[in-house]
Structures are given as structure tokens and as C-alpha cells.
C-alpha positions as CSV (number, residue, x, y, z in Angstrom):
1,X,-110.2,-11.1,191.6
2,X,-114.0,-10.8,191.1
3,X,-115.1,-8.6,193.6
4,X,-117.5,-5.7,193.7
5,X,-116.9,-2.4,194.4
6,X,-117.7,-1.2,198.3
7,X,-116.6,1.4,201.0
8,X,-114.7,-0.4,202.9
9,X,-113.9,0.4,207.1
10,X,-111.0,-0.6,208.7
11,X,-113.4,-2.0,211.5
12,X,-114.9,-4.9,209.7
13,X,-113.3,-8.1,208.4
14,X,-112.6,-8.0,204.6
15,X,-113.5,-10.9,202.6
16,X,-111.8,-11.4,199.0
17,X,-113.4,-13.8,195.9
18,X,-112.7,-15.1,192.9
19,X,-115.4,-16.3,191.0
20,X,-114.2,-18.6,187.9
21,X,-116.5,-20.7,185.8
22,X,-120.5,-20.3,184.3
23,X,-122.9,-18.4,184.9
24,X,-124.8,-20.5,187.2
25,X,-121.4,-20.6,189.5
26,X,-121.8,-16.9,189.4
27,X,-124.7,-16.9,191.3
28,X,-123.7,-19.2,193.5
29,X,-120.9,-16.3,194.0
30,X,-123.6,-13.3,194.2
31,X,-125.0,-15.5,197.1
32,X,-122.4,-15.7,199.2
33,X,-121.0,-12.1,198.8
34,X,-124.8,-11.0,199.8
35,X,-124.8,-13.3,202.7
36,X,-121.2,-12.0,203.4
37,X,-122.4,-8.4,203.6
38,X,-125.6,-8.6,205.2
39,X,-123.4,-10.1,207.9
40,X,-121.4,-6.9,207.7
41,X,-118.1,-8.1,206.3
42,X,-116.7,-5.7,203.3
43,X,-115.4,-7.1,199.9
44,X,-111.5,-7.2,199.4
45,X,-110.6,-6.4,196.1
46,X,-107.3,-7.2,196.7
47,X,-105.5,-10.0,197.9
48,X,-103.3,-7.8,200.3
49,X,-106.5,-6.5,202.2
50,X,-108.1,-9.5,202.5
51,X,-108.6,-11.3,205.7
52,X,-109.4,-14.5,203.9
53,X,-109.8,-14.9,200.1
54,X,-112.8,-17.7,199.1
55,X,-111.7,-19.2,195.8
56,X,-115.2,-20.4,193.6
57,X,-113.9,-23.3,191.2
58,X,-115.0,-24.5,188.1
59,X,-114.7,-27.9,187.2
60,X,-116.3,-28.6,183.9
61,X,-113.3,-29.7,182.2
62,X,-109.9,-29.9,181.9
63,X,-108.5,-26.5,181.1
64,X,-111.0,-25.0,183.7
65,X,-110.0,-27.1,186.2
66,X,-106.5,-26.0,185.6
67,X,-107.9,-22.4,185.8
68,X,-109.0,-23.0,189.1
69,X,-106.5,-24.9,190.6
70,X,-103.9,-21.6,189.1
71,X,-106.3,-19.5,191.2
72,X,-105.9,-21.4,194.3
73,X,-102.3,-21.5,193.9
74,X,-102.0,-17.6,193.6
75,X,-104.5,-16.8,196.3
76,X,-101.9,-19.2,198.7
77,X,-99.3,-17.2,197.5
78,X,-100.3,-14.2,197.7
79,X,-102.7,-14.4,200.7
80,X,-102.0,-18.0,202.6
81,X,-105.6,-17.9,204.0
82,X,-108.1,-19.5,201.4
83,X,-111.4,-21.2,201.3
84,X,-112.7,-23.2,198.1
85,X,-116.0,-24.0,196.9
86,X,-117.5,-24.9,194.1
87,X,-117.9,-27.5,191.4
88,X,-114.1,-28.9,192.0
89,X,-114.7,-29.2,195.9
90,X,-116.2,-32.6,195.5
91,X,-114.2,-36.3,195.3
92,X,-111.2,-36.9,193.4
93,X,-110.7,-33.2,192.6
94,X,-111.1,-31.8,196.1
95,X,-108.5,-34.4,197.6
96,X,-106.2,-33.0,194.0
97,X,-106.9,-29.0,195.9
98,X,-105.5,-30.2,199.3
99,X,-102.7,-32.4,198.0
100,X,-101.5,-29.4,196.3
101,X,-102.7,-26.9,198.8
102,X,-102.4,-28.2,202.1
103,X,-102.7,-25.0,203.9
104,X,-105.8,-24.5,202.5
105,X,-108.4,-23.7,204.9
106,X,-112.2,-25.6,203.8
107,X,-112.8,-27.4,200.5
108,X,-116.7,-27.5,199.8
109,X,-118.5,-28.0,196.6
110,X,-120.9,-26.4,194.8
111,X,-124.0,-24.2,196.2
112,X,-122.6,-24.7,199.8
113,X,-123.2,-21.5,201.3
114,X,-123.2,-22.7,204.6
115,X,-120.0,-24.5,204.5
116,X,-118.5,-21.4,203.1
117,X,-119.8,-19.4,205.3
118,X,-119.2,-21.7,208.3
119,X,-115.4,-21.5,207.2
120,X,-115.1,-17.8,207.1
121,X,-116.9,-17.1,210.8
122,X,-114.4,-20.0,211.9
123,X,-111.1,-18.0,210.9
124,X,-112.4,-14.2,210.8
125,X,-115.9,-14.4,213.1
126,X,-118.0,-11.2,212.3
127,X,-117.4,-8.1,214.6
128,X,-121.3,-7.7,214.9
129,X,-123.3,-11.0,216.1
130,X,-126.1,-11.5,213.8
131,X,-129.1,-10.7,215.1
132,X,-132.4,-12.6,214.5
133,X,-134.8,-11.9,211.5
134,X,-137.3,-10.3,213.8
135,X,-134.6,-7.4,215.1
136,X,-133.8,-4.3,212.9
137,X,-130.7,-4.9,211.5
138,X,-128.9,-1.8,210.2
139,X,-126.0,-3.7,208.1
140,X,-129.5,-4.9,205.8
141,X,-129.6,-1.5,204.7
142,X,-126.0,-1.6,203.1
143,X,-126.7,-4.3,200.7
144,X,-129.7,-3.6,197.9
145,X,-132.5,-5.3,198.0
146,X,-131.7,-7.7,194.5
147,X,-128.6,-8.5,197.0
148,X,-124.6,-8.3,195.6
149,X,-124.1,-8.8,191.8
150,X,-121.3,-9.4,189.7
151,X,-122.7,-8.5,186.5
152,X,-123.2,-4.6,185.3
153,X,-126.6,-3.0,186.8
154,X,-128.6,-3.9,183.5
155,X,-128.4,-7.4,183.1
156,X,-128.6,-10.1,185.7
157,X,-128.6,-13.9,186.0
158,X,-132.0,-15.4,187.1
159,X,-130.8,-19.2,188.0
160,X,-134.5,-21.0,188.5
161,X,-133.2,-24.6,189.5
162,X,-130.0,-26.7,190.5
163,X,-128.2,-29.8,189.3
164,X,-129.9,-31.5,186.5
165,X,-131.6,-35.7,185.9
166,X,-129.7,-36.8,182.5
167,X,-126.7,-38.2,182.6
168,X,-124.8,-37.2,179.5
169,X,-121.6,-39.1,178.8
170,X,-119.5,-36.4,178.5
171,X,-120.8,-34.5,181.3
172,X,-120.4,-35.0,185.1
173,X,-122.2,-32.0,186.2
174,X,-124.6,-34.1,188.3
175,X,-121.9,-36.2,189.9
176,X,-121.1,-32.2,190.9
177,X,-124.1,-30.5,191.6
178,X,-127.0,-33.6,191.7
179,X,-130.5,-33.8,190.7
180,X,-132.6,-31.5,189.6
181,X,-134.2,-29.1,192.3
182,X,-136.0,-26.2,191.0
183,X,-136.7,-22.9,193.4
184,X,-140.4,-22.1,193.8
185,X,-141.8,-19.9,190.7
186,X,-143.4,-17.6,193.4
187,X,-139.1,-17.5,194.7
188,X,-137.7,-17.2,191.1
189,X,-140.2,-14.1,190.0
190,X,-140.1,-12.3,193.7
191,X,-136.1,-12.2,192.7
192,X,-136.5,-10.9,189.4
193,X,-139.2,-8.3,190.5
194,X,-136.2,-6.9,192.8
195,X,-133.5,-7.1,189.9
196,X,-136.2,-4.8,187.6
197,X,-137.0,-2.2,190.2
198,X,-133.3,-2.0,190.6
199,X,-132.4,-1.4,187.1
200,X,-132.0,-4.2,185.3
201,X,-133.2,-4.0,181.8
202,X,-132.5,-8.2,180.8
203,X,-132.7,-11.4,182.9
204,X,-130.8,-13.9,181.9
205,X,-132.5,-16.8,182.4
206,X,-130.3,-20.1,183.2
207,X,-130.2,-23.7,185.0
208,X,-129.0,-26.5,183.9
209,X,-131.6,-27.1,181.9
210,X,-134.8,-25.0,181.7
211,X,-137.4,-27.1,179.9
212,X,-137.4,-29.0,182.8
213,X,-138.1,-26.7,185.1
214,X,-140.7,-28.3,187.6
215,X,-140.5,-31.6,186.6
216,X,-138.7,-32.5,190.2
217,X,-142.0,-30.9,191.9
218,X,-144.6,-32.5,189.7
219,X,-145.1,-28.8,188.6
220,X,-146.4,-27.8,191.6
221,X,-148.9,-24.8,191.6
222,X,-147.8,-21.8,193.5
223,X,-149.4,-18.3,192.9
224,X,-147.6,-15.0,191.8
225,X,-149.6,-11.6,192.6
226,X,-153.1,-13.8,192.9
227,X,-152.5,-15.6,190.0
228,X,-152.3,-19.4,189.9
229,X,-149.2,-20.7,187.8
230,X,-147.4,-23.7,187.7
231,X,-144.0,-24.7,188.2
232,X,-142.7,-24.9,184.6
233,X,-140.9,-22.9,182.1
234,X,-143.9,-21.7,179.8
235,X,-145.6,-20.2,182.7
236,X,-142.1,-18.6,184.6
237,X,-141.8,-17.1,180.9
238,X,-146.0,-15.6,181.4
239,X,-145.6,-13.8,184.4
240,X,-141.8,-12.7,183.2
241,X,-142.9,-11.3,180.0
242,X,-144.8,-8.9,182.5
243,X,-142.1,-6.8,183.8
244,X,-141.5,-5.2,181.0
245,X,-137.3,-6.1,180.2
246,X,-135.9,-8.8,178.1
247,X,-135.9,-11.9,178.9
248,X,-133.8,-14.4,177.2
249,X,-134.0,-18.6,177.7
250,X,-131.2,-20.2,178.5
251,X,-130.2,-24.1,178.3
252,X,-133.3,-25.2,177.0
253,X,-133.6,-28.8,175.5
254,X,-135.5,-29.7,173.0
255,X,-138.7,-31.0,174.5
256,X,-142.2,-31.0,172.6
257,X,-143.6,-28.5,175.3
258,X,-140.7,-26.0,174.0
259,X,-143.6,-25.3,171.2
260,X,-145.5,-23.4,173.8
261,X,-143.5,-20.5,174.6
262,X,-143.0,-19.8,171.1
263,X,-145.9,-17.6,170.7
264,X,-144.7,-15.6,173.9
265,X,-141.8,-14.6,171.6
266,X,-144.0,-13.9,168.8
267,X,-146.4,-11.4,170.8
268,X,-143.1,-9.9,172.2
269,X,-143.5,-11.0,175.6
270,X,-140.2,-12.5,176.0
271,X,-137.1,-12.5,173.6
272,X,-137.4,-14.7,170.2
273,X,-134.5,-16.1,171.7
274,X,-133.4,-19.5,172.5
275,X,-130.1,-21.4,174.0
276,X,-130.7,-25.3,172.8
277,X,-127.3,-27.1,173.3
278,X,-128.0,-29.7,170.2
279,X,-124.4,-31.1,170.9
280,X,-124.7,-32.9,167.5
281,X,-126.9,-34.4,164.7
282,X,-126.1,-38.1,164.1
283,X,-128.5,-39.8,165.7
284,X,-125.7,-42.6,166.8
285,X,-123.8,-39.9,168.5
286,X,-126.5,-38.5,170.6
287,X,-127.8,-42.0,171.4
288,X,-123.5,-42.7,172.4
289,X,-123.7,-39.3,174.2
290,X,-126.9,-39.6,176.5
291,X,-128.8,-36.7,174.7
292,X,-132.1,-36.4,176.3
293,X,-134.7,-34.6,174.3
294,X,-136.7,-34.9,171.1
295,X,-133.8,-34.8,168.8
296,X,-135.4,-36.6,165.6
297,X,-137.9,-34.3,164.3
298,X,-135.6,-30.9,165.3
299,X,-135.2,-29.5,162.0
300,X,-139.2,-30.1,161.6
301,X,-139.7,-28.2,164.8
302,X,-136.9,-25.0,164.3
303,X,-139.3,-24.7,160.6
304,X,-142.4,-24.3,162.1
305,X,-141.2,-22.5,165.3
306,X,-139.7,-20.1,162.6
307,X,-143.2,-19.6,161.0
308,X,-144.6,-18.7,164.1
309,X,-142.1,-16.2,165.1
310,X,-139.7,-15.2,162.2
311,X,-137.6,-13.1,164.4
312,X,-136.4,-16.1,166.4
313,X,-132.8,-16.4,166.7
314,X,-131.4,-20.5,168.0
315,X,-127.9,-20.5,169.3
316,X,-126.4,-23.5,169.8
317,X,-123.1,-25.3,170.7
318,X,-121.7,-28.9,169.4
319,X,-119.0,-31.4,170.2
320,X,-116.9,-33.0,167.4
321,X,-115.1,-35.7,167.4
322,X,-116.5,-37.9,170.3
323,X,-115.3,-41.1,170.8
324,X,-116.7,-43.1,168.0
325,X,-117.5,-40.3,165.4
326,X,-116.8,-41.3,162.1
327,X,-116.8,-39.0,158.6
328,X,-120.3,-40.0,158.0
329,X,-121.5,-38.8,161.3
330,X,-119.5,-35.3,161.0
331,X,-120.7,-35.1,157.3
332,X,-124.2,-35.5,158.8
333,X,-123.7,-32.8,161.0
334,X,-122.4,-30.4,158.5
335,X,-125.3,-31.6,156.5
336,X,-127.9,-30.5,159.5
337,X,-125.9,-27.2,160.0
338,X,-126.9,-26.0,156.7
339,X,-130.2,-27.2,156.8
340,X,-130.7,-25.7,160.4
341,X,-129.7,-22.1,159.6
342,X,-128.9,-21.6,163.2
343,X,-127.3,-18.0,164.2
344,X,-125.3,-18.2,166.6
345,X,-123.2,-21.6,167.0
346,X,-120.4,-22.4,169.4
347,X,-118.2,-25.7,169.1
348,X,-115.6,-27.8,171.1
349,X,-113.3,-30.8,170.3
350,X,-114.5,-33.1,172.8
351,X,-111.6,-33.9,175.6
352,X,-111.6,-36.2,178.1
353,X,-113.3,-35.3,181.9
354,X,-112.4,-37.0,184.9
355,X,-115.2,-39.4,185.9
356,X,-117.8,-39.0,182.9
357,X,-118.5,-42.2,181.2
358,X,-117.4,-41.2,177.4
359,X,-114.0,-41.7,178.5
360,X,-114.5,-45.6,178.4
361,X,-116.1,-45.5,174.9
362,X,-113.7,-46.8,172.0
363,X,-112.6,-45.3,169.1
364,X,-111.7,-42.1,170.4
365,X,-110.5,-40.1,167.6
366,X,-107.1,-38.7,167.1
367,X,-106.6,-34.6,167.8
368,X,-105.7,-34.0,164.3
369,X,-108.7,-35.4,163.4
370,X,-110.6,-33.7,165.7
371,X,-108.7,-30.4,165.0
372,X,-109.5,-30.6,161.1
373,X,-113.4,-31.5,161.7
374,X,-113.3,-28.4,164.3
375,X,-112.4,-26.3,161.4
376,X,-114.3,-27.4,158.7
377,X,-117.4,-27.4,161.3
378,X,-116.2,-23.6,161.8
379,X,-116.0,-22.6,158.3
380,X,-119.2,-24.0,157.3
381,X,-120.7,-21.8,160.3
382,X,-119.2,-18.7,159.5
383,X,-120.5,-18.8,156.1
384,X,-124.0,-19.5,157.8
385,X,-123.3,-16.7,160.3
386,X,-121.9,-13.8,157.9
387,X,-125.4,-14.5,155.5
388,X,-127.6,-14.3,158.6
389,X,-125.8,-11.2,159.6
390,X,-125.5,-9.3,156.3
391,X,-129.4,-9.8,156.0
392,X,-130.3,-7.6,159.0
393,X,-128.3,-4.3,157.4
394,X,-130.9,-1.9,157.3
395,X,-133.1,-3.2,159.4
396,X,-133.9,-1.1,163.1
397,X,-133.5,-2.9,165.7
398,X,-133.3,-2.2,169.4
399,X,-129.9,-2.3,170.9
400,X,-129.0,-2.5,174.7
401,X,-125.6,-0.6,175.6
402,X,-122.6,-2.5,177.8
403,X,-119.9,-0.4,177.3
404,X,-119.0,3.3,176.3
405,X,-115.3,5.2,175.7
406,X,-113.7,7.8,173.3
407,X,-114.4,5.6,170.4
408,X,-117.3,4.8,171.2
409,X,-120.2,2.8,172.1
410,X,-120.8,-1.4,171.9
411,X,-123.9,-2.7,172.4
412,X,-126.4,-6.2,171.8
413,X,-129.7,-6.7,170.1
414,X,-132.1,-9.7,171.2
415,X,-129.9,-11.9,169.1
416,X,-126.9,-11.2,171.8
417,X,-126.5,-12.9,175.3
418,X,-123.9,-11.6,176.9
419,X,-120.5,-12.7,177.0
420,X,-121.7,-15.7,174.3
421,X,-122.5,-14.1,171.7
422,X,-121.7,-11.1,168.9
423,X,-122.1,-7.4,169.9
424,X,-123.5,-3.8,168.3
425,X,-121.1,-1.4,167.5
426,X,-121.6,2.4,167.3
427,X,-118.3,3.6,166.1
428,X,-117.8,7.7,167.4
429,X,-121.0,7.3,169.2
430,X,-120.8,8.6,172.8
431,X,-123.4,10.2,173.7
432,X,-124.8,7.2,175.9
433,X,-124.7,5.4,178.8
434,X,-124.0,1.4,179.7
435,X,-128.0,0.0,180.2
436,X,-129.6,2.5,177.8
437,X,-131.8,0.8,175.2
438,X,-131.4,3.0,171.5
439,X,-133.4,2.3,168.2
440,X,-130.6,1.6,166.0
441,X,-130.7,1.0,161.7
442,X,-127.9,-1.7,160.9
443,X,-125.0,-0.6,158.9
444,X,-122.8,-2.7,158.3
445,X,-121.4,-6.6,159.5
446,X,-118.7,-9.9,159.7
447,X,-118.8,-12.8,160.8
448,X,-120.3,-12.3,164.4
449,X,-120.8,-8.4,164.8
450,X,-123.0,-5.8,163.9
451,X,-122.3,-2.2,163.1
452,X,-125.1,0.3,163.3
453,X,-126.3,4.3,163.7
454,X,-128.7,5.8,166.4
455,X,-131.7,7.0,164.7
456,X,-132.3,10.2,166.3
457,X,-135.9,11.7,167.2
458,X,-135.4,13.7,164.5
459,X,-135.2,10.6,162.0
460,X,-138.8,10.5,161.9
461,X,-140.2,13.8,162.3
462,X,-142.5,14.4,159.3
């Protein structure tokens, strides 16, 4: 079970989670499990403690809705008392959770706190009433001021807006979570302010998709410490790049006004990174697929983006084998792969999800077909990945640290997002601590990974 770490007293109710899916249902998590202790309830990290066990699903596709329906099944097992939320608590796939769970005690979708909430006063109410915002409250002074987080202290996710406007073929995230709402920039840097001064040294900036962050408000001006800005991603990324940590772009499609927050990368004030899922290059695909965005001119755009700021690293990820791919479109998409130079690449065989619209597209193409085009897509990438990589040994580069043991220490660069991506190691390095930063020369690399030395202080001198 997810769950964080707290000291627990046998006089309060004890709530235990599991939080399956992306990082945006992650947050969704962090927000009920603050909400949960401000209210004074502890976190069970068992299922034997619990009083009630809330179950976050994910219901992107297939396999993870199998995930999450395992989940439900073991937290009825081994607890009996469960509450679901999430992005498989809607329709079809909600009525599939109580048909198979009928015990179960509330089924709500995604960002419902309230319903969650609402289900765990109903069946364990809170031993201390909550008291108006005006009163003192001393249980506020259990839970830290960036609120309950599931990720280590030095990174944390920064979601800026909910559901999303396109409707991709293959995607029924909006049928799930709906439009596009963003938060209030004044709202989304206020929380990030709170996550710095509490130790975090990267945001992780995510949504479902950034660039079009605002668009929903008409990019309504707000103001952040005096200072007029409006309601879009280039200037959340301005007053960001003032806190002083790394901030890395996630989910961002490839609109013209991307352009502008390219220079913010180049003067350093945010990370040369950027998340852009291109999905695929044919231009027959992404018009059968639904792809929003300026896809055309792309490999015009990553060119001059990459004269502007060299160190820019692009991640992507890419579907093959849609329904109605043929050899020329996959050759076209190796084709743009090599062309592109991108660094950091992640790819799926597309599958079938209940209720998105691909699924009634023809010519769906047969798994062995879509198994030998996954692997010749992979091998091309590799080779694009290892040259990418073996071109940064001896460069310095700063490296944040995630984990440390006896063998050891593993860390990322700015090319790195968490989880996603490759990581830093420091063989028979120890003498650090998870959320330093070290100045690092590159020693060595594969496919995905690094392997580097601290430079010492001493390095220098003279």
C-alpha cells in the first residue's frame, strides 16, 4: 500500500491507501491524505490497522485497469471495508468494481475529494468535529504546510490544471476526468513556494497537457508577489524559474507558443527539458489519431529550439501499430526518429481501451505485427540513445541524489525525470544523502544510464 509514514495513536481512526496510476492521480492521492490528516485521522500502512482502506484506481488502459481492479480485490480480502476513487470510478468501469466487489463501500471517480471523503466520515466519522477555518485548530499543526506527499522530500509534483479539450482516439481521459480546468497561477505558485521552503529541490511540473494551460480562463491575469502575470505556461515557467530549484515541463504539446519558453531554458531559469508526447510522425496517423498541435513543421522547430538552447534534452513517447498503420507509415516514423535525435523515447503497441473511438477504426493490425514494429522502433532508439549518451562522458554535470546504500549512490541530471527516465550512478560512493545536488564529471554509459565521479573541492583548487 502507498501510504506515508506517521505516529500513529490508538485514539484516532486509521485510514489506509493505495495510490495506483500517473502522476497526476498521485496528487489527487496527496490531496486526500492531507485533507484526511488535517481532519485528524492517521495513515494505515497496513491493511490489518486500517479502519477503512480507499483504493485510487487507474484506468488508462487495459493492464492498469486490471492493476486496479487486483487492488480492490485484495484490499476486500484483506480488509472488507473499501472505498474507490479515481479514474475507473466512472460508467462502465465503476458498475465492472461493484459487480465484482459488491461489498464495496463508495465508487467515485477521479478528483472527487468530497465524495471520498464523504464516504470515509460516513463509516469511521472523525473523533474530533472539525472546527471552522476561523478557530485554532491544533491537528493543522501535524500536517506540513506543502500538505502529505507521496514522493521523497526533494522532488514533488506540481499538477497546474485538470482534464484536458482534445479528444484523441485512443484516449478517453476526458470521458474520465473532463475539460480542461486550470488552477489559478497565483494557486499553482503559492503551492510550489511551500514545496521549496520545505525542501524540495525539483517540481515536476504536470497536467494533462501544459501548453494549454489558461486557455479554459482566456488566460486570465492574476498577480504573484505584485507582479501581473497571466494564466499560461510561459509565464507559470517566469515566476518558477525564481525559486531557485529545477523545474521540468511535463506533457507539453507542440504548440507555436512552445518557442517562448525556450530562452527560459537557455538563461537557466527552468530545465532545458521538455515532455512532448509526439505519439507518431505520419501525418495520416495523427490526423486518424486526433493529434492536436502543430505537428508538420516539428522537426523545423526541435532544430531551431536546439540552436537556441543546445542543452535541451526532448523526451517523447509513440504508439505503433494503430489501427490503420501501414509499413510506409512505420518506415516514416523510423525515418523521423533519426532525423529528430530525441533523448529520451518511450513506446507502446497500441491496445484497445474501453470507450475511445480508435477501437472502431479498421485495419487494426495483427500483434505480431505490432510486436515486430515495437522492436525495430526500439532498436533504432537505442542506437539513438547510447550515441546521445556516450557524448556527455566527460562532461560535468549537476546530479540530484534519490537513493544511497553500501554500494552506493544513484542519482539524475536535468536530462532525468523521475521514474521515466535513466539515472546517475556513483558506484562506492556514499558519502551523500537522497536530495543533495553534486557536480559530477561523466564516466562512463549504456543505453539509458550514466555513470559518473564527484568532483571534490579539491578538484579545482589551483
Amino acid at each position: 500500500m502507498s501510504s506515508t509514514p506517521t505516529n500513529s495513536s490508538d485514539s484516532k481512526q486509521k485510514v489506509g491507501f493505495v495510490s495506483l496510476g500517473c502522476p497526476k492521480a498521485l496528487v489527487d492521492s496527496e490531496r486526500i491524505l492531507t485533507q484526511l490528516k488535517l481532519e485528524g485521522y492517521d495513515i494505515s500502512p497496513s491493511y490489518d490497522d486500517a479502519d477503512v482502506v480507499v483504493v485510487n484506481t487507474c484506468g488508462f488502459i487495459d493492464s492498469a485497469k486490471q492493476e486496479s481492479m487486483d487492488a480492490i480485490s485484495e484490499a476486500m480480502k484483506e480488509n472488507g471495508k473499501v472505498i474507490v476513487t479515481g479514474c475507473m470510478g466512472k460508467g462502465s468501469d465503476a458498475e465492472a468494481i461493484k459487480a465484482a466487489n459488491p461489498g464495496v463501500l463508495s465508487v467515485s471517480g477521479p478528483a472527487d475529494y468530497d465524495t471520498v471523503l464523504g464516504a470515509v466520515h460516513e463509516y469511521i466519522p472523525p473523533v474530533i468535529e472539525q472546527k471552522s477555518a476561523a478557530e485554532h485548530n491544533p491537528l493543522i499543526d501535524l500536517v506540513p504546510p506543502q500538505g502529505i506527499k507521496l514522493t521523497p522530500k526533494h522532488y514533488a509534483y506540481l499538477k497546474i490544471s485538470e482534464g484536458c479539450n482534445h479528444r484523441c482516439t485512443f484516449c478517453i481521459i476526458p470521458a474520465m476526468r473532463g475539460d480542461l480546468v486550470s488552477r489559478p497561477i497565483s494557486e499553482v505558485v503559492d503551492e510550489a513556494k511551500k514545496l521549496v521552503a520545505a525542501g524540495v529541490r525539483e517540481l515536476l511540473v504536470i497536467s494533462q497537457d501544459t501548453s494549454a494551460y489558461g486557455v479554459d480562463v482566456k488566460y486570465k491575469l492574476d498577480f504573484v508577489d505584485g507582479q501581473a502575470h497571466e494564466t499560461r505556461m510561459q509565464d507559470l515557467a517566469v515566476a518558477l524559474g525564481e525559486l531557485g530549484v529545477w523545474v521540468r515541463l511535463h506533457y507539453v504539446y507542440p504548440y507555436p507558443h512552445v518557442d517562448k519558453v525556450i530562452p527560459l531554458m537557455a538563461a537557466g531559469k527552468i530545465l532545458p527539458y521538455l515532455d512532448i508526447p509526439f505519439q507518431h510522425a505520419s501525418p495520416r496517423i495523427l490526423k486518424l489519431m486526433k493529434r492536436p498541435g502543430n505537428q508538420v513543421k516539428v522537426l523545423e522547430r526541435i532544430k531551431a529550439w536546439r540552436e537556441i538552447c543546445p542543452e535541451l534534452v526532448i523526451r517523447s513517447t509513440f504508439i505503433v501499430g494503430f489501427p490503420g498503420e501501414t509499413e510506409e507509415d512505420f518506415q516514416m516514423l523510423l525515418d523521423w526518429l533519426e532525423q529528430a535525435q530525441l533523448d529520451r523515447v518511450g513506446c507502446f503497441k497500441y491496445s484497445p481501451v474501453d470507450g475511445a473511438t480508435a477501437n472502431e477504426l479498421p485495419e487494426h493490425v495483427p500483434e505480431d505485427v505490432q510486436q515486430e514494429r515495437w522492436e525495430r522502433f526500439m532498436q533504432t532508439q537505442q542506437r539513438i540513445s547510447t550515441a546521445r549518451l556516450q557524448a556527455r562522458i566527460g562532461q560535468e554535470m549537476e546530479v540530484l541524489i534519490d537513493e544511497v546504500d553500501e554500494q552506493g549512490a544513484v542519482g539524475r541530471c536535468y536530462a532525468d525525470a523521475p521514474e521515466i527516465d535513466g539515472k546517475v550512478y556513483l558506484d562506492g560512493f556514499t558519502d551523500t544523502f537522497p536530495g543533495d545536488a553534486l557536480l559530477v564529471t561523466i564516466t562512463g554509459a549504456d543505453e539509458y544510464d550514466l555513470w559518473a565521479e564527484p568532483i571534490y573541492e579539491d578538484d579545482t583548487a589551483g
